[in-house]
N, C-alpha and C positions, 0 to 999 in steps of 0.2 A: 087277448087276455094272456099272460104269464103265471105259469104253473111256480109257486115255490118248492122246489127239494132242497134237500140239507148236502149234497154234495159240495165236495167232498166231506167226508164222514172220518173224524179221528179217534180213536175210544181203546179198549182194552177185552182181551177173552179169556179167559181163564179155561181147558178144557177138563172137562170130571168125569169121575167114574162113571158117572150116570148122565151125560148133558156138557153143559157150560154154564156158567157164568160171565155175564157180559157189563161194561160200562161204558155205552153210549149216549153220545147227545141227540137221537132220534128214537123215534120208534122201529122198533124191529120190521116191522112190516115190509119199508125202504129196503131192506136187505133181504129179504127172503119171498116176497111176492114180485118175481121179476119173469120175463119171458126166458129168461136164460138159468134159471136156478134159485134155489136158496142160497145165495153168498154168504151170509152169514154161519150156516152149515157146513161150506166151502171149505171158510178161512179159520175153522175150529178144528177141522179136520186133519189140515196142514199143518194146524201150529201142536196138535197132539201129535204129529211122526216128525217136525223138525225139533220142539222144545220137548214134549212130554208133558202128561196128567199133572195137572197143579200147578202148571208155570204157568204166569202175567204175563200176558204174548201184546205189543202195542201192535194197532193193524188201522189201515186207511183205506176206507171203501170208495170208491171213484162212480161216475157215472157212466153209461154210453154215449153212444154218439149223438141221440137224443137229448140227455142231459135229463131225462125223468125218470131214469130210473138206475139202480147199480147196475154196474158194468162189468166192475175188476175189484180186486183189490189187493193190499201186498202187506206182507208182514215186516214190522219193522225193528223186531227183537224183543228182546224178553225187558220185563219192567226188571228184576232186578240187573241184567248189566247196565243200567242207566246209575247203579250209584257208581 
């Protein structure tokens, strides 16, 4: 039988005063019940000390070696340098 995951994972995090705001094509869950962390927590983390509060950070969540669950993921700049 074959497990479907949504890997990879492409979407948006916005980080706030209070939290984040996210726009994913999955459920959060994928990203943050994993044996290795909350990645989604991770990669909000990061993109509050490399972009700052309030900036559209695009990020791609990856799987592990297994392929069921995240693994990694990378930031790949702010929405607004894309205009």
């Amino acid at each position: 039988m074959q497990v479907e995951t949504p890997f990879p994972v492409e979407g948006t995090i916005t980080p706030t005063d209070y939290g984040y705001s996210a726009s994913l094509p999955c459920a959060s869950v994928y990203l943050t019940e994993t044996e290795h962390g909350d990645f989604l927590q991770q990669a909000v983390d990061r993109a509050a000390r490399e972009y700052g509060e309030g900036v559209e950070v695009r990020v791609r969540f990856t799987a592990d070696a297994t392929g069921l669950q995240c693994g990694d993921f990378e930031l790949l700049g702010s929405v607004e340098g894309d205009s």
